[in-house]
C-alpha positions in Angstrom: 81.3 92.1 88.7 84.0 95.1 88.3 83.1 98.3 86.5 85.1 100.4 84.8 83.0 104.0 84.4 84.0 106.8 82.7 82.6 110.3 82.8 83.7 113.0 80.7 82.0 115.6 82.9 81.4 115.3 86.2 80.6 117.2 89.0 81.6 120.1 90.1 80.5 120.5 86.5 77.4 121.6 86.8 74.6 119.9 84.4 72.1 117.2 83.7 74.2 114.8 82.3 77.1 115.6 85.5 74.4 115.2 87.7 73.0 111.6 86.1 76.6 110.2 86.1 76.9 111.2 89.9 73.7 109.6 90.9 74.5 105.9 88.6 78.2 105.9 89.8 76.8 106.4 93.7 74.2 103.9 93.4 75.9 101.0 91.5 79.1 101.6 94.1 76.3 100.5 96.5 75.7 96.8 94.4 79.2 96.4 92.5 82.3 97.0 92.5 82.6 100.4 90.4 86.1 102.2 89.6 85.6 105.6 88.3 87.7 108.0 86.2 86.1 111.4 86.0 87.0 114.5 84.3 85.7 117.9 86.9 87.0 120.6 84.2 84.8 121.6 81.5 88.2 122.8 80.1 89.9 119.9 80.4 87.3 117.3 78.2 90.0 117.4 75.2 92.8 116.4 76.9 90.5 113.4 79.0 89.3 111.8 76.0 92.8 111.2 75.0 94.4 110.1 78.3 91.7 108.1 79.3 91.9 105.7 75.8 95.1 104.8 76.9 94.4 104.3 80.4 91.2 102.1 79.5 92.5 100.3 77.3 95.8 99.7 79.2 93.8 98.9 82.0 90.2 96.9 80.8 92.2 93.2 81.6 91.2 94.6 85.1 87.2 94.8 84.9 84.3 92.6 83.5 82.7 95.8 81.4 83.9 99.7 80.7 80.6 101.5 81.2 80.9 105.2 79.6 79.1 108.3 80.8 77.8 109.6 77.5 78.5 108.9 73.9 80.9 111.7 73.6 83.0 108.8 75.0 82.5 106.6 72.1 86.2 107.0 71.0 87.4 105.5 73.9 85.1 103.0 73.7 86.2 102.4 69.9 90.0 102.7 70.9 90.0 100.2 73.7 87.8 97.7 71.4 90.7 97.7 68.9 92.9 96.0 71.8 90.7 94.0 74.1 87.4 92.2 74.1 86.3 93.6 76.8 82.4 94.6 76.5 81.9 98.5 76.2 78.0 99.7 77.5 77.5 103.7 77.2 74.8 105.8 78.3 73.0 107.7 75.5 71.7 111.1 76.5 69.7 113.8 74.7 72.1 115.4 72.6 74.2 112.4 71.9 73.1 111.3 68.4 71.6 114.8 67.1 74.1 117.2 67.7 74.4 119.2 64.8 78.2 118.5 63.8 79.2 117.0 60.5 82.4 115.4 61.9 80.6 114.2 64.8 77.8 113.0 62.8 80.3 111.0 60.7 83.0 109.7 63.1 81.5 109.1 66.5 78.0 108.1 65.5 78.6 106.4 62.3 81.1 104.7 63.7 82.6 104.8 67.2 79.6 104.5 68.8 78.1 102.0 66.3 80.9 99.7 67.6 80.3 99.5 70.9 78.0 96.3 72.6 75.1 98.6 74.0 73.2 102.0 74.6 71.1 102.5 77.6 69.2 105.8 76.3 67.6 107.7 79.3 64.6 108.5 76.8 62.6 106.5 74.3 63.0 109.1 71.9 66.9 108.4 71.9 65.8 105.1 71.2 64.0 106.2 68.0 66.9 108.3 67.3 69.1 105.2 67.4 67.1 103.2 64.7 67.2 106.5 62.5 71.1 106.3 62.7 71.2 102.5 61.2 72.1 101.5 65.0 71.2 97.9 65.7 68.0 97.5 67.6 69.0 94.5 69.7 71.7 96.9 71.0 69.7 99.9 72.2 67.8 99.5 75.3 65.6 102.5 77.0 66.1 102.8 81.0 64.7 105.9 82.6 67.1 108.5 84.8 66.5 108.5 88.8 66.7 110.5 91.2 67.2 110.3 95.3 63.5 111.1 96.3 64.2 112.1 99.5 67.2 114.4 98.2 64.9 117.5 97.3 62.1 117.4 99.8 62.2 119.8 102.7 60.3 121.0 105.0 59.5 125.4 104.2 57.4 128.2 104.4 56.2 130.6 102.1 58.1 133.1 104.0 61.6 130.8 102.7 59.6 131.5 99.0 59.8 135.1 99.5 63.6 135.5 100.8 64.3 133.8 98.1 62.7 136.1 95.5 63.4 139.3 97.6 59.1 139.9 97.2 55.9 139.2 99.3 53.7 137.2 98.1 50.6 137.5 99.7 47.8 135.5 97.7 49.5 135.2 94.5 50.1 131.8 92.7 53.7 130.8 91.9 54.7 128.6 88.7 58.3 127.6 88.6 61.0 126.4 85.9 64.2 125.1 87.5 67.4 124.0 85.7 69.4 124.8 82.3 68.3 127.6 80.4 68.1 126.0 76.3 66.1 127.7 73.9 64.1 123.6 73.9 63.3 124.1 77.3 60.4 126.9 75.7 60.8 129.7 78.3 60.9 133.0 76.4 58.1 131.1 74.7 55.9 130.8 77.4 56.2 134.2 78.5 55.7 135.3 74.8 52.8 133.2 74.5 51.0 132.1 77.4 51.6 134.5 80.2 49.2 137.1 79.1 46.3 134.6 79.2 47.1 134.1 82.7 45.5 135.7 85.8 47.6 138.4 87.2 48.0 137.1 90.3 50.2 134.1 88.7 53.7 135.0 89.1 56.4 133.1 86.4 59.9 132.2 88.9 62.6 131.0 86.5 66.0 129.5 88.2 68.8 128.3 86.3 71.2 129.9 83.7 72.0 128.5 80.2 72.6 129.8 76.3 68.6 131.3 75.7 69.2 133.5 79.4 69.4 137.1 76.5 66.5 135.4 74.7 64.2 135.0 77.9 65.3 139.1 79.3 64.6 140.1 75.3 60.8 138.5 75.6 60.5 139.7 79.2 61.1 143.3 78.1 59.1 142.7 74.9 56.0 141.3 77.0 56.5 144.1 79.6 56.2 141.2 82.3 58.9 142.9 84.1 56.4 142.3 87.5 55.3 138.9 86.6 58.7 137.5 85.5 61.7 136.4 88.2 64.8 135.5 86.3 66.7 134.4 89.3 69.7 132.7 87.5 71.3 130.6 88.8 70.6 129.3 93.0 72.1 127.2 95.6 70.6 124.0 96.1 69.1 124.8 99.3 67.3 128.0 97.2 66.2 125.5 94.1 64.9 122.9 97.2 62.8 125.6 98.7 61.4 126.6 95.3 60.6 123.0 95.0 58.8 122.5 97.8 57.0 125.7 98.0 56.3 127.0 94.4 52.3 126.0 93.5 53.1 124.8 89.7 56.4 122.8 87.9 56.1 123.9 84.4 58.2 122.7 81.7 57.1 124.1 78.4 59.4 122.8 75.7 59.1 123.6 72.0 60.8 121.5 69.1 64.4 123.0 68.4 66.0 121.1 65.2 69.5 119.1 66.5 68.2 119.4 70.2 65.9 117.1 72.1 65.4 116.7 76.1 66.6 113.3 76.6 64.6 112.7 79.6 63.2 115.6 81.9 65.1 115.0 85.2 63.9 118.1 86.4 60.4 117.1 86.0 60.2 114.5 88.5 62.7 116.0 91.0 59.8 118.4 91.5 56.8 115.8 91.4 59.3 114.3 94.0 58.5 117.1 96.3 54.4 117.2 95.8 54.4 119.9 93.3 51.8 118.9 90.6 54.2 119.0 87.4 53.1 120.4 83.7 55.5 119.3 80.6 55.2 119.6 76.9 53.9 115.9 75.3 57.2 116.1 73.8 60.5 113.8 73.6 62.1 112.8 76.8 59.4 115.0 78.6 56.9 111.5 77.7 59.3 109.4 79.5 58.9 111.4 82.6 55.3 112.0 83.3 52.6 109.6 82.9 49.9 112.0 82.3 47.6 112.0 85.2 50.0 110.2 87.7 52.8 111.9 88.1 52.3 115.1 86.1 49.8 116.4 83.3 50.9 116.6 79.7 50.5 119.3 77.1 50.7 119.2 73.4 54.0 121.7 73.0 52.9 124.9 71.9 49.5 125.1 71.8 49.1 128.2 74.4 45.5 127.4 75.2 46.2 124.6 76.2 49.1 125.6 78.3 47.0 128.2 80.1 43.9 126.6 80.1 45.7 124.1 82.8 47.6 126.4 84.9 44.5 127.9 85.5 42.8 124.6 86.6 45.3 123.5 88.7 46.0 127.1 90.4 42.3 127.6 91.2 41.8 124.5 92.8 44.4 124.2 96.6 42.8 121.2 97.4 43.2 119.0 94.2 46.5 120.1 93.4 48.2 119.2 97.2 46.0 115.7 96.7 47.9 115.0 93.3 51.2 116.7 94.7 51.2 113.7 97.3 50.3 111.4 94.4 52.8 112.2 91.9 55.3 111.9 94.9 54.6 108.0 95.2 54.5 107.3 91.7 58.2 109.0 91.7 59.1 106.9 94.7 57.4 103.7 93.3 59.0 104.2 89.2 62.3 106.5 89.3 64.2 106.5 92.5 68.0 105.6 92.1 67.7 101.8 93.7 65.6 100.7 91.3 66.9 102.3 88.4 70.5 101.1 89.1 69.2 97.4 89.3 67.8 97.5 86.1 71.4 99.1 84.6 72.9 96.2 85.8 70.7 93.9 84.5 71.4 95.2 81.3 75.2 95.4 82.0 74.8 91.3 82.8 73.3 90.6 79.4 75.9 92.3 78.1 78.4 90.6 79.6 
């Protein structure tokens, strides 16, 4: 079989969606043959939706099936379907089918992507999203994101913690949230919220940058949590893996934002992935993630007694929480690592075919 992908953004872009089309490309080069085009300039995602219509479709006589990075690609998809017969399969993220665009409402979901063969949505709440669009059922399918397990774990010490937050530690308790900062994600929340039902030995370590980063400082200040709070920004890989691996708590406290959802909750398992016991809102993408109790605990979004009720469980008890850390880790290895996950796209990819 002879793919043809396309992603719109890719990496050195630096995002979910970059990092999800990095992963699938990698892993299906590794079962199939897989050409990719990729666009590595946010800047340049205008001018890559036009050229690469006419490429695909100049080129699709070449390749058994055109798989597209995201549905932002669904005019190519649409273009090249007007000339050829060649089967078009796209990967529906988060944002895909909600963003909050008339035009885009109108022309790419109403119809470009409604013309192409199939969706594979990373969540099941893209799924339900689908059906709400009038998209044919038989040509939505739900298939999970993966990761490389062994990609995040490390070996580090809680001196490697402290370099990276420029602090000692000594006995307190560390909860971490890792990746883009969205106001969905529930961060300023938390700190707003549920912080101040926390022990004060529980420090909050936030790394990532993103559009809510003025929100977050604003509920910092507001809170007074100046002590309690690292805003890091953004880190290196090696800083995020050591954060990973040595933090006591993954917390991901989303809250419901109208016209954004989380797709899926990569973040979430990349950290079960290296024996950190993971807490998520019972919300969206975040249900696709963690099975509550095997790979994570679940939380009904924004109930704040809730929220702190189980950090405090969890931080009081070493012993339980390193038992379900290795835990979590198998389920990850056994559910969401790449191998698997890029079978079952090409499965799907067959069928469509």
């Amino acid at each position: 079989m002879k793919i043809l992908f396309i992603s719109h953004t890719y990496p050195p872009i630096v995002g979910g969606v970059e990092n999800q089309n990095y992963e699938l490309y990698t892993w299906l080069s590794k079962k199939t043959e897989v050409k990719l085009i990729a666009n590595k300039k946010r800047w340049l995602i205008p001018f890559f939706l036009l050229y690469v219509s006419i490429y695909a479709a100049l080129t699709a006589r070449r390749y058994d099936v055109i798989l597209l990075g995201s549905c932002l690609l669904g005019n190519v998809g649409w273009f090249v379907k007007k000339f050829t017969k060649k089967p078009i399969v796209v990967v529906a993220h988060g944002l895909d089918l909600t963003w909050k665009n008339n035009f885009y409402q109108k022309l790419w979901v109403q119809k470009f992507i409604k013309s192409l063969d199939k969706l594979i949505a990373v969540g099941n709440e893209t799924v339900r999203v689908a059906r709400e669009k009038n998209i044919s059922e038989d040509k939505v399918v739900f298939i999970p994101n993966g990761i490389d397990t062994e990609k995040f774990l490390g070996n580090y010490s809680r001196q490697d913690l402290e370099k990276v937050i420029g602090e000692e530690m000594g006995n307190k308790k560390t909860i971490l949230t890792s990746g883009r900062l969205a106001k969905r994600k529930g961060v300023a929340w938390f700190i707003r919220n549920v912080l101040s039902k926390l022990p004060d030995n529980i420090i909050y370590i936030i790394a990532g940058d993103g559009p809510d980063k003025e929100n977050i400082q604003n509920a910092i200040r507001e809170t007074k949590r100046e002590s309690r709070v690292k805003l890091l920004g953004y880190v290196s890989d090696g800083n995020r893996n050591i954060l990973f691996n040595t933090c006591d708590l993954f917390i991901q406290p989303n809250i419901k934002v109208p016209g954004d959802m989380e797709g899926f909750g990569l973040s979430v398992i990349e950290a079960a992935s290296c024996k950190i016991p993971v807490i998520a809102s019972d919300l969206e993408g975040l249900k696709d993630a963690i099975k509550d109790g095997r790979n994570g605990f679940l939380v009904e979004s924004g109930d704040s007694s809730a929220w702190a009720s189980k950090i405090i469980e969890l931080t009081s008890d070493d012993n339980f929480r390193k038992e379900f850390g290795s835990k979590a880790r198998q389920y990850v290895i056994d559910n969401y690592q790449w191998k698997i996950i890029a079978k079952k796209y090409l499965e799907e990819i067959e069928k469509t075919i």
